[in-house]
N, C-alpha and C positions, 0 to 999 in steps of 0.2 A: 818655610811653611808658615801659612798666616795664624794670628792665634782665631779663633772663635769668641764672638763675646760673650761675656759670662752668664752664665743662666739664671734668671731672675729667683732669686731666696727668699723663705717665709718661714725661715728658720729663727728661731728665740736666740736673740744674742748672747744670750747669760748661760746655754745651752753649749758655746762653742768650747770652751774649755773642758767639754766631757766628751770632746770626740779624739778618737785616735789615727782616725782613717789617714792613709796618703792624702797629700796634698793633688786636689784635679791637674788633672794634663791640661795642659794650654791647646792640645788639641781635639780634646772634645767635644762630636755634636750631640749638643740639645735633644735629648729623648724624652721632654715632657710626661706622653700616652706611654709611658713604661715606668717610669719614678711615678707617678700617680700611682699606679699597680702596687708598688713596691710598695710605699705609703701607705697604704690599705693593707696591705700583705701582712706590715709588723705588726700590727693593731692584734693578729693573732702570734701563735705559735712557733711556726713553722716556716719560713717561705725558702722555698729552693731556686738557684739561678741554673738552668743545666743547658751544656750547650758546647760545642766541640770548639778545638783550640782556635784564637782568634775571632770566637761569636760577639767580642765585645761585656763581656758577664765584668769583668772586672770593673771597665768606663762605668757603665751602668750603675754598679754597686755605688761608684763615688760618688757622680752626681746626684745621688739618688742621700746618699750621704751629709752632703755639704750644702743642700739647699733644700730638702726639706723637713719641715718637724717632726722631732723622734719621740718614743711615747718614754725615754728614759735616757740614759749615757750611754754612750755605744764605743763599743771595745772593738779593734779590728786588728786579728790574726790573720796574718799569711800562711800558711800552710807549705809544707815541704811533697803535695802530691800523693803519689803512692808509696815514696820513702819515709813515709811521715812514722816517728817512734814516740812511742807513750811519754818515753825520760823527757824528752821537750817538748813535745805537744802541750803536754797539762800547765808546766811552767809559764810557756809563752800565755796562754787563755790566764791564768792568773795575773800574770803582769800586765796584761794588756788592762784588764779589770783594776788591776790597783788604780792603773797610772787615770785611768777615768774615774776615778775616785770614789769607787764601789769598794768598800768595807768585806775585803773577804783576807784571810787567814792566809799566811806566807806556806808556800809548797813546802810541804818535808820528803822532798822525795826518798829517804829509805821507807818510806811507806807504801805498804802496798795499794796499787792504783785504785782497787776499789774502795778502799778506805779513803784515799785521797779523792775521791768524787763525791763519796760522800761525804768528806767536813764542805767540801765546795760547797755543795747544796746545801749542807747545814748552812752556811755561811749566808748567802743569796735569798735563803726562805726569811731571813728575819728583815729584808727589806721592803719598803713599803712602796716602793712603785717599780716599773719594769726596767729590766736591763736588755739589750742590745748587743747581741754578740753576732759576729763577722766572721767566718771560718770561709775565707779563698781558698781554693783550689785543696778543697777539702775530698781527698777519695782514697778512705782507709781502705784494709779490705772489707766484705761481709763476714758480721761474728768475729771481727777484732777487739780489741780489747778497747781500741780508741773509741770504735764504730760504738763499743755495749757499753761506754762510758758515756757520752755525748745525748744516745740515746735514753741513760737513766735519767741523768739532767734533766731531758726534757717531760721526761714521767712526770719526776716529782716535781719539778716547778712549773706546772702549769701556766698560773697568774703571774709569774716573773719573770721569766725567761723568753727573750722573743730571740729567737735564732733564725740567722740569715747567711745560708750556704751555696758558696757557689763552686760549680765541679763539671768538668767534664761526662760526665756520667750520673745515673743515679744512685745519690749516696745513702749506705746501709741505715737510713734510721727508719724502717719500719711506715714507708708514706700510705701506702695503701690503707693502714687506720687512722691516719690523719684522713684520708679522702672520703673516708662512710662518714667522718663526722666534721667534715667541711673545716678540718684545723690546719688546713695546707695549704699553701699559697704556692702554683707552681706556672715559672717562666721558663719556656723550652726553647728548643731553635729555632721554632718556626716564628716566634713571638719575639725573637733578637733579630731578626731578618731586618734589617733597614728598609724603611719605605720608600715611595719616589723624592719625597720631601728631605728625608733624611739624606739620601745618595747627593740631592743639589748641594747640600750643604756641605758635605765631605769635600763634594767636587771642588766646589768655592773654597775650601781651606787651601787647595793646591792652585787657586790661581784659573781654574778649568769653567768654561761657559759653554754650555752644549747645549741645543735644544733639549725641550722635554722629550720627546721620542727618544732618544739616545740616551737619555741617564735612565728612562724603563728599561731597554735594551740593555745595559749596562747592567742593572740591577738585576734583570732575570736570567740574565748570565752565569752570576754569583748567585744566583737565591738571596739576594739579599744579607751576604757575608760580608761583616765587618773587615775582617783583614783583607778577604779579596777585593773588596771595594777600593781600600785601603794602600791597596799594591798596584794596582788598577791606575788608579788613581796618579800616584810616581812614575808609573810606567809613561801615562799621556802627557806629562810636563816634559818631556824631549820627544813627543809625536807634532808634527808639521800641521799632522790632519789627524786630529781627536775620534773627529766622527768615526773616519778607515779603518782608526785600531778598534773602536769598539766593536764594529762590526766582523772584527776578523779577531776578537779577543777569545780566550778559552783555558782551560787548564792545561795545557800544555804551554801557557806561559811562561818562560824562564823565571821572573820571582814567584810565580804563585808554584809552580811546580817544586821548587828547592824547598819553598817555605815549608810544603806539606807531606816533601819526602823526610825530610830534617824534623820535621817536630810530632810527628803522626806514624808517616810508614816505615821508617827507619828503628823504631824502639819497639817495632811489633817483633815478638814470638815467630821462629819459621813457622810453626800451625796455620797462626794467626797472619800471619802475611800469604801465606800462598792463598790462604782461602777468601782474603781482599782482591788479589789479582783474579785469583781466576773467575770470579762473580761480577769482576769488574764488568763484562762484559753485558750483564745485564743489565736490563732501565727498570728492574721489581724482583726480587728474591726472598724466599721462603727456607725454611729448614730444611724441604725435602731437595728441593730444588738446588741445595748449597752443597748437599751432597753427592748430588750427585753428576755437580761439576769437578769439585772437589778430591773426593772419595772420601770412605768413612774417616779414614785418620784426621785429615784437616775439617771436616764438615762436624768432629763432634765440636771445635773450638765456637761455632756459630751461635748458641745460647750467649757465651763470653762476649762475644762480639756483638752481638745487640744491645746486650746491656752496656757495658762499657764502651762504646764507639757513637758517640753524639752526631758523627757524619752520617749513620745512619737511622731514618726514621720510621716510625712507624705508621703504614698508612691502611692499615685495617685486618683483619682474617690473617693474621699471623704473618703479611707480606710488608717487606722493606724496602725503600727505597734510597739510596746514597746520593747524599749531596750532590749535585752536579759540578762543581770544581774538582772534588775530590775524586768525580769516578774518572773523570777526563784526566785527570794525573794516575788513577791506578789504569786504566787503559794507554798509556804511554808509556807506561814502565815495563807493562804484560808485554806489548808491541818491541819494547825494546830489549827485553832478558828470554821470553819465549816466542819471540815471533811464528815460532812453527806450530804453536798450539793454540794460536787464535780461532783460526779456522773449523776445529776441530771442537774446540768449546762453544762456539757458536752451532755446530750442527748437532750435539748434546744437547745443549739447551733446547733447539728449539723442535728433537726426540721427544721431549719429555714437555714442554709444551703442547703439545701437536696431541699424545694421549690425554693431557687434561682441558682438553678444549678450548685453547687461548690460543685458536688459531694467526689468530692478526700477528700475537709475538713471536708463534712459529718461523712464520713466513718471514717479519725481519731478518730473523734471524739469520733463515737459510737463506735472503738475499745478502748480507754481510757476510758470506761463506760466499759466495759465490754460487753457490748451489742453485741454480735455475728450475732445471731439470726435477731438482723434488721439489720445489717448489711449487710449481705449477703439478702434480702428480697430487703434493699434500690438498690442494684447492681446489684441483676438480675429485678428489677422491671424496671432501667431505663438502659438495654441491657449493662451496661459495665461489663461485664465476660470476656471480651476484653483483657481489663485494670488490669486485675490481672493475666492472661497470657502473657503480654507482648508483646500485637501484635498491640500495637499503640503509641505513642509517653508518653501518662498521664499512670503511672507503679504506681499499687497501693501494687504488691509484695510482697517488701520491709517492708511495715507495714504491711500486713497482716500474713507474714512468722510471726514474733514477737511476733503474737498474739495470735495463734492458740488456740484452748481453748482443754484442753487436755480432757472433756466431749461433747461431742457435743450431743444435741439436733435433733432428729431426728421426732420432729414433725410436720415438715415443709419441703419441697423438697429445699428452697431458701438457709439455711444455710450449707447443706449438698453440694447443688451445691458448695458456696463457697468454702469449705473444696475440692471438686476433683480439684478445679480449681487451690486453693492452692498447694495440691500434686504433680498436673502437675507440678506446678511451679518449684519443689524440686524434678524432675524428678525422682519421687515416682510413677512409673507404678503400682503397687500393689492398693496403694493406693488408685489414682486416680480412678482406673476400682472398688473396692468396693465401692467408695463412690458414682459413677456414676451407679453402679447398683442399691442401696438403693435410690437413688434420683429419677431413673425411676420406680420405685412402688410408692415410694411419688405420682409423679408427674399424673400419674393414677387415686390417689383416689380423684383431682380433680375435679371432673365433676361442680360444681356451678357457678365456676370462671373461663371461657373460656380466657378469657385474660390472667389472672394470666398464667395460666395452658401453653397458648403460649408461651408467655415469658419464662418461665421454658424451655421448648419441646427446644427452640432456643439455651439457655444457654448449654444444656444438648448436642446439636447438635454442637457448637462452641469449646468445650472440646474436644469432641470424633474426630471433626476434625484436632484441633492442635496434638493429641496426637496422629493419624493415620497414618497422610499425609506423614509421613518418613518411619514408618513403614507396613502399608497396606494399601497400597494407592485403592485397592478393596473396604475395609469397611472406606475409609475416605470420596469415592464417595458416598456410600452411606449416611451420616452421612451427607455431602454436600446436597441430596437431602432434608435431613430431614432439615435441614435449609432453604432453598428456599423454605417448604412447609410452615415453620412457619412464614416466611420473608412475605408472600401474606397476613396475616391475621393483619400486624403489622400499623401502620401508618406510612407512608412515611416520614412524618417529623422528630420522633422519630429518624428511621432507620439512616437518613442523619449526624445525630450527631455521628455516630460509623461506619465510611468507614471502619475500621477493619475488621471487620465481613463480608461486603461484599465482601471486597479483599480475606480473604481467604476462600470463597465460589467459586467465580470466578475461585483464585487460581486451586482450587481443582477440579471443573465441566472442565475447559481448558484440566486439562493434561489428565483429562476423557477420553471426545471428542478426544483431540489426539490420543491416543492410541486405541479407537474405529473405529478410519479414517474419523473423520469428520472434517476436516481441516478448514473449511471455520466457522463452529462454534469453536471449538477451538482459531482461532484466535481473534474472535470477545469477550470470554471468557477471554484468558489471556492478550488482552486488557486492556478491563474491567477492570480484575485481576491489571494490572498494575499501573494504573490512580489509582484504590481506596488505591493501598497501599503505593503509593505519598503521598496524602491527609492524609491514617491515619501516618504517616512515620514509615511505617514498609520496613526496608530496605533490610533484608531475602527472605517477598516474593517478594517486587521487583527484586532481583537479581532472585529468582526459575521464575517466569514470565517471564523474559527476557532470560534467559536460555532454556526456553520450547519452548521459540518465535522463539528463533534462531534454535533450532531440527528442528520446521516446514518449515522456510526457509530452511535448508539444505536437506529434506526432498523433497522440491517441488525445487531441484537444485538451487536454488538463495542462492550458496557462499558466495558473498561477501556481502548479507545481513545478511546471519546468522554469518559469520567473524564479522559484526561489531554491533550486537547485543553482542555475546560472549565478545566484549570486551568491551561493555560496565555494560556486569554484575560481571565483575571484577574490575574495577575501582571505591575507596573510592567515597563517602563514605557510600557504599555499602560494606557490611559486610562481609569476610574472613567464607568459613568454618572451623567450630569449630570441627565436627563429621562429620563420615561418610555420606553422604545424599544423596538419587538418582539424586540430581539434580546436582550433582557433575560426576557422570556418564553421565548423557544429555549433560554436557558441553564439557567431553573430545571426546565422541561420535562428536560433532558441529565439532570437530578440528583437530578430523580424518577426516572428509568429507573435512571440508577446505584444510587440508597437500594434501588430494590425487587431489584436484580441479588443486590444485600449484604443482601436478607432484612431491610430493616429498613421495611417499610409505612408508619409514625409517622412518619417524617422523608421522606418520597414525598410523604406527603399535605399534607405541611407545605411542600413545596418546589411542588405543587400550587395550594395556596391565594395563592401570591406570583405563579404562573402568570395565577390568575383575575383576581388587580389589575390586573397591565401589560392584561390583554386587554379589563377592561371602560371603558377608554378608548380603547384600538388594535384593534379587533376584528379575528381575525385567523381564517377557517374551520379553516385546515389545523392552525394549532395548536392550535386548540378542538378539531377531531377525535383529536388525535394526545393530548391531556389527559384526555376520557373515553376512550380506551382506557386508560390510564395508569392510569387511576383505578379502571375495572373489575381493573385486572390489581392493585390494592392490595387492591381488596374479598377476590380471588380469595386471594391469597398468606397474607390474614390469618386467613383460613378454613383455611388450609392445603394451598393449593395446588387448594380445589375451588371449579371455577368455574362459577357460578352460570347457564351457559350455554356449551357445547363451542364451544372458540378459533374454528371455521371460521366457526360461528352468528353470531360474534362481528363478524368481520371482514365478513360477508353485509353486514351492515347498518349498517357505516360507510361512509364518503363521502368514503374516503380510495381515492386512484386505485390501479388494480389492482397497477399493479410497487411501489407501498409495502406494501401489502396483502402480497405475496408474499415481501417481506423481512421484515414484522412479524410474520408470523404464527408463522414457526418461531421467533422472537426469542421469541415470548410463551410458547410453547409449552415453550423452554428453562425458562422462568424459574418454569410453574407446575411444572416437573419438580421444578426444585429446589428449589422451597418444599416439595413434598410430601414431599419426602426428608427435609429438617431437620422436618419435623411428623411422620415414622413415629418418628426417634430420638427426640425427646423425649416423644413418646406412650408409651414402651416403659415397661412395671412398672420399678422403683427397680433390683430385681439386674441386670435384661435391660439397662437402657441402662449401665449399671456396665460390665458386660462385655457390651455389645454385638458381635452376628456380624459376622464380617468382611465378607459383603455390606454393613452397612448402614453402616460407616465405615471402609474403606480403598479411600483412592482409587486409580481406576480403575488396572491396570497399562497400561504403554506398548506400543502397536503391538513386536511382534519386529524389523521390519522400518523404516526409518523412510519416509517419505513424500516423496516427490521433489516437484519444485517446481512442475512443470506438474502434479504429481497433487494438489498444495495449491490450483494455483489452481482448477482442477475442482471439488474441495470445496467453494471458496468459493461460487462459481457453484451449487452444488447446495443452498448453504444459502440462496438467496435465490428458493427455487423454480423456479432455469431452468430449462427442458425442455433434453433434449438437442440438440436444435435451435439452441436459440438461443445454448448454454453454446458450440458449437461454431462458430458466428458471431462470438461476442465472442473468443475466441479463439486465430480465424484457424486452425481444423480443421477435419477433415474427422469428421461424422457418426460412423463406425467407428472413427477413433482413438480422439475423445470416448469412447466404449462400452470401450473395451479399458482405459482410465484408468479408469472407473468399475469393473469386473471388479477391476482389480489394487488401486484402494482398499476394495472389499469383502473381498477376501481378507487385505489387512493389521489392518482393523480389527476381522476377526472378525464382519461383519454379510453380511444379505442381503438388504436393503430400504435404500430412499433416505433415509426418516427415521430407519432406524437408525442409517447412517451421521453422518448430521448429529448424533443425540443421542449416537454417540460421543464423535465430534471434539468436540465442549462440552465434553464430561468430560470429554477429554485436553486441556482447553486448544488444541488446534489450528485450533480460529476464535476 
């Protein structure tokens, strides 16, 4: 092994005769960003090194020792563990202190221990700068005699005493009032974890040159364990092919497995050992959850075992996580002494997941049992069909592509559902539609279990929608109905935990409505649509939403809303299409109507032509209708606003439903106004457009008066050809008001006619 070269010192020469420590290992790497900590650490009280067998605590401590400046002479005790007894403990801590040439009182041990602590501290208080004291693998029990000596120490000698303990565990002195009043310095495992930098250079001891991708790989393998690094490491000095082993490396290693049955699970308690193995099986456990893999008898040891076991950590609300070397060796030991109860502990666990709603770890579970069948029964019974389609943030996919069971069971509608949902996943159309058809005869011979049987009808209806909505957007609406019928019968509370499904329900009823002409539900639909698929974070159909939102603005002539919806459904981190999709047609469609708003036809026709691609493989009526009108109104604009047949002509004879019609037409009529305005100024002789009259370029003046808010929304209503009728309906007027609103916005604006009105407000910006 090569040595490491030695780590740069800022240590006081005259200093070195008052250290006791071991001499550094020649193969040591350099952990600068931790001895700095330490450094800082002794300047107080207290610092603790805590961290399970092989974290590296000991290395640490030396270098940390031998190269940088101490605030006093530093005494360093080894410790005898858990066997450690008062008769030699106290003696060792004194001679260590002599032999550093701290002036304290030779041990009497027929004294009783607490007398003997305190001549110590008699002794220590009369010095006048701080001492350093070392206790390795220091882990009395709590409320031992060692523990309540050690801890008086530190009472009384505050200013003198800097104590630096390092232990497997955390050791009984009382840290939690070091932590209210910041006297505590503490390093954990997570903070011994070697980093990418650290692992190169471990590597390079043994001779090893691996890209940077493989020493991450490596390191996240081990979490960043010094000893597994470390073995790891030996292991790839007789590998061919470095890279191969890393990638196939794991606890189930032959040295990493021996090292941590021999020095960890071999001196466990049978309590305490069975209830390692059997939790092995989890990736996160809890006190309830220990038990009741466990049972009560070995599940009460689990207090025991958090505290005292550094392989497990803590990662919030009272749940634990184990080392990843460590659980891969306690899961191959389970494997190998109870192989018959794997299965079975897996489908416990994920029992008792499944009630507390950590569905995702259920279903592992039940896929690592093999268990299919509940599986897919636990996920459509609590509506996430969702979640294996990929329409919400929690992707249960991933595991379930892996798992597939290559017989499936066809007793039940729920695992079959599974299975299409799956296929969809694996854009398997074949698939999908057989499994979706055997699922709906399943899902029939339910009559007992009207619940069940909904829940099914929903999942069945969430499928056929994702797998439609691009391709037949006809049977995706209907398929949407079929979910809004099952959606009434479900509980609302349920529902709220899967905005997924409503989003693309909404999704799917909006661009319905749209293209039926009912604008005013449409919008209120891909609203809807929008907000729910925030919340689920599905970022596809917020971008088809926003893309549908803006067709309606341009649609009902409001450009520069639907301009800056279109741009907002293209901006990260909102998702890029991947495939052809109709909603990629909606948007260049948007950006034709915007080019020809902005007078620019060239860049209409162009944004036109991208139209016809997406469509001549997604044929789509309404937006082929809504493109040649598009496209007349380019012919028109470039002519200069004359169009080759009057707008109403126009509208006669497309095939777009009447209430589009009735919004498009005054849009159009805008738009050939203002081509023909920009083709009189530039038409004008060279002096006329020079100093052109103020009719023909100063924009329009502003109403005297401004326009109140129910008289705006009037307006708008009036620009979409309501009749007074209906303007009065939507609303919530009466007839006669409606008219006395139109009265007071003709008098503001200066007109006396409905189109004039409307061909104001354009001018003045007020639609």
């Amino acid at each position: 092994m090569a040595e490491c070269s030695s780590p740069s010192r800022d240590t006081d020469p005259n200093q070195e005769a008052a250290r006791t420590a071991p001499p550094v290992p020649t193969w040591l790497v350099p952990r600068p960003r931790l001895t700095d900590r330490l450094a800082r650490g002794v300047l107080g009280p207290l610092t603790v090194i805590v961290g399970p067998v092989g974290a590296g605590k000991t290395a640490l401590a030396l270098e940390w020792a031998h190269t940088r400046r101490l605030p006093g002479p530093l005494a360093w005790v080894t410790c005898d563990g858990r066997t450690e007894r008062s008769r030699v403990f106290w003696p060792r801590v004194i001679a260590a202190l002599r032999e550093t040439g701290v002036d304290v009182p030779e041990p009497d041990t027929s004294e009783a221990e607490s007398l003997l602590v305190a001549t110590l501290a008699a002794g220590l208080s009369k010095r006048g700068e701080p001492v350093v004291l070392v206790l390795d693998d220091f882990q009395p029990a709590p409320g031992s005699p060692i523990a309540e000596g050690v801890s008086s120490l530190l009472r009384h000698l505050p200013g003198v005493l800097r104590l630096v303990v390092l232990a497997r565990r955390d050791p009984p002195l009382h840290l939690h009032r070091g932590r209210l009043t910041s006297e505590v310095t503490e390093l954990r495992t997570g903070d011994l974890a070697f980093d990418d930098r650290e692992a190169t250079a471990l590597l390079a001891q043994h001779g090893i040159d691996v890209p940077k991708q493989t020493v991450s790989a490596l390191r996240r393998r081990t979490d960043g364990w010094a000893a597994g690094l470390r073995l790891a490491a030996m292991s790839m000095e007789k590998q061919s092919d470095p890279e191969r082993f890393v990638a196939q490396f794991a606890g189930d290693d032959e040295a990493i497995a021996s090292y941590l049955v021999e020095e960890v699970l071999d001196i466990q308690p049978d309590g305490m050992r069975r209830l390692l193995l059997t939790t092995s099986v989890l990736d996160h456990v809890n006190a309830e959850l220990a038990v009741e893999l466990s049972g009560e008898d070995a599940g009460r040891h689990f207090p025991a075992l958090v505290r005292e076991n550094s392989f497990l950590q803590p990662v919030g609300q009272g749940w634990y996580r184990c080392h990843q070397m460590f659980a891969d060796v306690l899961r191959m030991c389970l494997r190998h002494e109870k192989p018959g109860l794997v299965a079975p502990l897996h489908r416990r666990a994920a029992a008792w997941l499944g009630e507390h709603g950590l569905l995702a770890d259920a279903v592992r579970h039940l896929l690592a049992a093999g268990d299919w069948d509940q599986a897919g029964r636990l996920i459509v019974d609590h509506l996430a069909i969702g979640q294996v389609l990929g329409l919400s943030r929690l992707w249960l996919s991933n595991e379930l592509t892996r798992k597939t069971p290559e017989q499936l069971s066809t007793q039940s509608p729920e695992p079959v559902l599974l299975a299409a949902a799956v296929a969809r996943g694996r854009d398997d159309d074949p698939g999908c539609c057989r499994y979706l058809d055997l699922s709906e005869r399943l899902i029939a011979d339910l009559t007992a279990d009207e619940d069940r049987a909904t829940r099914c009808r929903l999942a069945h209806a969430v499928i056929r929608m994702d797998q439609l909505r691009s391709r037949d957007p006809h049977e995706a609406r209907a398929a949407a109905a079929d979910a809004e019928s099952a959606l009434t019968r479900l509980p609302q509370a349920a529902l709220a935990q899967h905005p997924e499904i409503l989003a693309l329900t909404l999704a799917i009823r909006g661009s319905g409505e749209l293209r039926a002409g009912g604008l005013k539900a449409a919008e209120a639909s891909l609203t809807g649509g929008l907000k729910a698929a925030g919340v689920a974070g599905n970022g596809a159909l917020r971008r088809d939403c926003l893309v549908e939102l803006a067709l309606l603005e341009a649609l009902r002539g409001r450009f520069r809303g639907a301009d800056e919806l279109a741009a907002q459904a293209v901006q990260p981190p909102l998702p890029s299409w991947t495939v052809a999709e109709r909603s990629q047609a909606s948007l260049h469609l948007v950006r034709a109507w915007v080019e020809l708003a902005r007078g620019e036809p060239g860049r209409a026709r162009h944004e036109l032509t991208r139209v016809r691609a997406v469509l001549d493989g997604l044929p789509d009526e309404f937006l082929s209708e809504v493109g040649s009108l598009v496209a007349g109104l380019a012919t028109a604009v470039e002519r200069g606003g004359s169009a080759p047949a009057p707008i109403g002509d126009v509208a006669a004879t497309s095939r777009l439903p009447r209430p589009v019609l009735r919004a498009v037409v005054p849009a159009c009529a805008s738009l050939l106004d203002s081509a023909r305005r920009r083709f009189t100024v530039t038409s004008l002789p060279q002096h006329t457009a020079t100093r052109p009259t103020l009719a023909l370029i100063t924009a329009p003046s502003a109403p005297t008066e401004r326009l109140s808010a129910r008289e705006r929304d009037v307006l708008g209503r009036l620009a979409q050809m309501m009749t007074t009728e209906e303007i009065a309906e939507e609303l919530y007027l009466s007839v006669n008001t409606v008219k006395t609103h139109l009265k007071s916005v003709y008098r503001k604006l200066a007109v006396t006619r409905r189109s004039a009105a409307v061909r104001r407000a354009r001018e003045l910006q007020l639609l």
